[in-house]
C-alpha positions as CSV (number, residue, x, y, z in Angstrom):
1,X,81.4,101.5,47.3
2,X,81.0,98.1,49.0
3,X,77.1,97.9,48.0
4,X,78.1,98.8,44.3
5,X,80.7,96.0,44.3
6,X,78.5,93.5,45.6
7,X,75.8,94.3,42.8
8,X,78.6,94.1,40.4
9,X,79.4,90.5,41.2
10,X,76.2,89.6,41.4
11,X,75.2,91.1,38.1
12,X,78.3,89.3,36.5
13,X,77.7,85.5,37.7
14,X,73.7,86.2,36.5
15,X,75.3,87.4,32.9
16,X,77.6,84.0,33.1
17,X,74.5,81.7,33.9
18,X,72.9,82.8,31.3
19,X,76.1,82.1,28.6
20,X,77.0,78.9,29.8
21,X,76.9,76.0,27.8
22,X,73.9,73.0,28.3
23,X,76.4,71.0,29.7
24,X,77.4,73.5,32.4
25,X,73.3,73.9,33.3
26,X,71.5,71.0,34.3
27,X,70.7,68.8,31.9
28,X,67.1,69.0,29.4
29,X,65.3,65.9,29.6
30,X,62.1,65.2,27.3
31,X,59.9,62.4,27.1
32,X,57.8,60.5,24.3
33,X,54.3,58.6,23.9
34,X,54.3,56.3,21.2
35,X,49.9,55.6,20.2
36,X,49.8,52.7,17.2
37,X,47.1,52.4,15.2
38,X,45.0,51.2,12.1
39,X,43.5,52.4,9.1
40,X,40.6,53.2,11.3
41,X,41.9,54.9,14.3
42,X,41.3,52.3,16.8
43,X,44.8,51.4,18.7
44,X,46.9,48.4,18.3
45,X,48.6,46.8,21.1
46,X,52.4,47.3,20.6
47,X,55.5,47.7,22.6
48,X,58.4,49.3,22.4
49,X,61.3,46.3,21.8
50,X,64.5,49.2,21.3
51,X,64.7,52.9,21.5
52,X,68.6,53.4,21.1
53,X,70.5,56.6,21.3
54,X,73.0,58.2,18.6
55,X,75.6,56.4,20.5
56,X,74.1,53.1,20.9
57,X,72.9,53.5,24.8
58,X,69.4,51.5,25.2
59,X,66.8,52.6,27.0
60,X,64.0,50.4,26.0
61,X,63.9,49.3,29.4
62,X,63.1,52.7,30.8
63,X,59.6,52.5,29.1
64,X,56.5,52.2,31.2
65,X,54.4,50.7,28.1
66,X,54.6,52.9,25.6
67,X,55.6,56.4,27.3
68,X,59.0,57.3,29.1
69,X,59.7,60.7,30.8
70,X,63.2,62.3,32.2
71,X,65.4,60.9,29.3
72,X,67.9,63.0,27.6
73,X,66.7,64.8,24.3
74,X,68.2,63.8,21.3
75,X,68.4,61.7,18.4
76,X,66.9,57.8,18.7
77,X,66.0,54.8,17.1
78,X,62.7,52.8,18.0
79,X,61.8,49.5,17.4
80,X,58.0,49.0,18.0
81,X,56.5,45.5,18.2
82,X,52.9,43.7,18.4
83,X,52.0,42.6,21.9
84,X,50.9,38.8,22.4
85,X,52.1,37.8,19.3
86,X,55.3,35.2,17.9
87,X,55.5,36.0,14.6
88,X,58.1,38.6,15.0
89,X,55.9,40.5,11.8
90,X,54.6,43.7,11.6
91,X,57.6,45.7,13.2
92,X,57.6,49.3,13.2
93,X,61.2,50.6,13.0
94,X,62.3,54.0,12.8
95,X,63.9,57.2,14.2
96,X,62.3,60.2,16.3
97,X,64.3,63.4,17.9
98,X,63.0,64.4,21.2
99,X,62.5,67.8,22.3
100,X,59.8,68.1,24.3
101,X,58.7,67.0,27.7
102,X,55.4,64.9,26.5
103,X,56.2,64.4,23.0
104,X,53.7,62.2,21.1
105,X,54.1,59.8,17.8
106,X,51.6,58.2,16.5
107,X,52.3,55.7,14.2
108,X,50.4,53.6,11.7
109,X,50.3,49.8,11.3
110,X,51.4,47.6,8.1
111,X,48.6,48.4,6.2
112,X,50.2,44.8,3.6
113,X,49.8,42.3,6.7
114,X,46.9,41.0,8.8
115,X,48.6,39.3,11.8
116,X,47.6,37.4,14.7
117,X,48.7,35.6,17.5
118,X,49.9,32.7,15.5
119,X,50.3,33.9,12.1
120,X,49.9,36.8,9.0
121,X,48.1,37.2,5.9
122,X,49.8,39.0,3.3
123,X,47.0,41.7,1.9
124,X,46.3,42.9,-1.8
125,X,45.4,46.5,-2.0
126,X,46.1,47.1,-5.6
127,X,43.8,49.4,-7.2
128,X,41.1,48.6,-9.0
129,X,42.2,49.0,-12.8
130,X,42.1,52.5,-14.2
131,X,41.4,53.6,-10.8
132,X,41.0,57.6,-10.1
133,X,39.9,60.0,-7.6
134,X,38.4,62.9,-9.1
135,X,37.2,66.3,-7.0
136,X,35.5,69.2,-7.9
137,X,35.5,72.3,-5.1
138,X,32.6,74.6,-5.4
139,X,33.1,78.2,-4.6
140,X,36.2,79.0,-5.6
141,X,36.3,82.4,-7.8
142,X,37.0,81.8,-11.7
143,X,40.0,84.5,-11.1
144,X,42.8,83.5,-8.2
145,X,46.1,82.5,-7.4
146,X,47.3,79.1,-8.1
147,X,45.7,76.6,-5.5
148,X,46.2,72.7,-3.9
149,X,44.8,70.4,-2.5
150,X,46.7,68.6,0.3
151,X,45.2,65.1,1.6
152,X,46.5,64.4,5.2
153,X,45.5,61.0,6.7
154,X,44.5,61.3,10.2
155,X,45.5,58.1,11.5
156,X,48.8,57.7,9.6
157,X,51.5,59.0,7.9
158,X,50.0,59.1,4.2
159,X,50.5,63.2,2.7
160,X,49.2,63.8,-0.3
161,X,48.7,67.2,-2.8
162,X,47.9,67.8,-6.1
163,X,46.9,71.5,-8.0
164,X,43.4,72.5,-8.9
165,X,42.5,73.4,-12.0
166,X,41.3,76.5,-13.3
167,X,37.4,74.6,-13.3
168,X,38.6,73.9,-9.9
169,X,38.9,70.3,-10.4
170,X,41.9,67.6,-9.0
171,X,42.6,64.2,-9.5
172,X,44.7,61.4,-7.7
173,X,45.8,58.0,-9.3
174,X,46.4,56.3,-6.2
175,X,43.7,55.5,-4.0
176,X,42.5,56.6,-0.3
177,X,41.1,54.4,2.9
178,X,40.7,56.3,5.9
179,X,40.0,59.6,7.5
180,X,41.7,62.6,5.6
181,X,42.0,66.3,6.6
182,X,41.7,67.7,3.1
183,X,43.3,71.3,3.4
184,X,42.7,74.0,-0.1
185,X,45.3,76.4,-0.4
186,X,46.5,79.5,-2.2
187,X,50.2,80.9,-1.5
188,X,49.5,82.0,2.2
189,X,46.8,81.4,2.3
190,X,44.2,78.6,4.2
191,X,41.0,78.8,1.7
192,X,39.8,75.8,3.7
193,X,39.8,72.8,6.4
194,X,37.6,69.7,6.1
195,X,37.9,66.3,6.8
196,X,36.9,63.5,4.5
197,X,36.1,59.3,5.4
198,X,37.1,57.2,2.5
199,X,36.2,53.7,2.3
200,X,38.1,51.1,0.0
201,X,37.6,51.3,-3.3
202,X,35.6,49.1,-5.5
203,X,36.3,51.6,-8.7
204,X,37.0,54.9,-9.3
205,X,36.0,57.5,-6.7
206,X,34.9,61.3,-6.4
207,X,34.1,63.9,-4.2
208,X,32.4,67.5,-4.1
209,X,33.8,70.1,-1.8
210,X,31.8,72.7,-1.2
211,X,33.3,76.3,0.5
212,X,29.9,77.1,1.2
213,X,28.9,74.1,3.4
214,X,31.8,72.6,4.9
215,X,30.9,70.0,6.7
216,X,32.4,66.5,6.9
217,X,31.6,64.3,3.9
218,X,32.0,59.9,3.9
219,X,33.3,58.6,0.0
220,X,32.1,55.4,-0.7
């Protein structure tokens, strides 16, 4: 009767442990890596000026360049800015939720604003007049269900899609500069994965995918 008692309680403070509340348990701590970068990939030295809690408590301070570890998960806004310069220009400002233990965030720089040490240039990237960019995939049957095109840039936050037609065509009337994953897809469905490099446009642009040989293709 004793042994059966003993199980009992034990069984009954295991059930309760796994009920209680977060608060009651210890508490879940995450962590974040912040990478900045260009148009081309290549890091930008930044750090982190503010990275504020929901309820105002700052732990910038906490940061070992741009990665902290053992903070509380949540809700917080950053403040990024450029190392070794005193302009006080191209600041990245945002907000990120932590849930993980080595969260990562990469982040793209002004792409309007070449800055140095001592100073910025403001940068026109208007398109060219008229400008398009046309694409035609190859190998897609003549009969299917409806399907997109979606444009991801690698090395920044730029997400684009558009529908291909039924001569399996797209167009875009905003221009691309950088590496793109370029996903086709059919309600899902993944028809296909590639990647693209698109350099700045002097005029209109177009591209071929082919389903039959996809291999990584530059656009001049």
């Amino acid at each position: 009767m004793l042994l059966n008692t003993r199980i009992f309680v034990v069984g009954v403070v295991c059930l309760l442990g796994a009920f209680l509340p977060a608060t009651a348990r210890a508490a879940e701590l995450c962590g974040i890596t912040f990478l900045v970068v260009g148009v081309s990939g290549v890091e930008v030295r930044y750090e982190v000026e503010s990275f504020a809690s929901r309820d105002g408590k700052e732990l910038g301070k906490l940061f070992r360049g741009l990665s902290v570890s053992d903070v509380p998960c949540g809700e917080f806004s950053y403040v990024l800015a450029m190392s070794e310069t005193s302009t006080g220009l191209g600041k990245l400002r945002g907000r990120v939720r932590l849930t993980d233990a080595r969260q990562w965030l990469m982040l793209g720089t002004d792409r309007t604003l070449a800055i140095w040490k001592t100073g910025a240039m403001a940068i026109d990237r208007a398109d060219p007049s008229g400008y398009t960019f046309r694409g035609k995939i190859v190998g897609l049957p003549s009969s299917r269900p409806p399907t997109w095109v979606r444009f991801l840039e690698v090395f920044g936050q730029d997400v684009r899609e558009t529908e291909v037609s039924g001569a399996g065509e797209f167009e875009f009337r905003r221009s691309f500069s950088g590496t793109y994953c370029v996903m086709i897809l059919q309600p899902g469905h993944i028809v296909s994965i590639n990647w693209l490099e698109i350099r700045p446009p002097a005029g209109s642009q177009s591209v071929v995918l082919d389903l039959s040989k996809p291999e990584p293709s530059v656009v001049p």
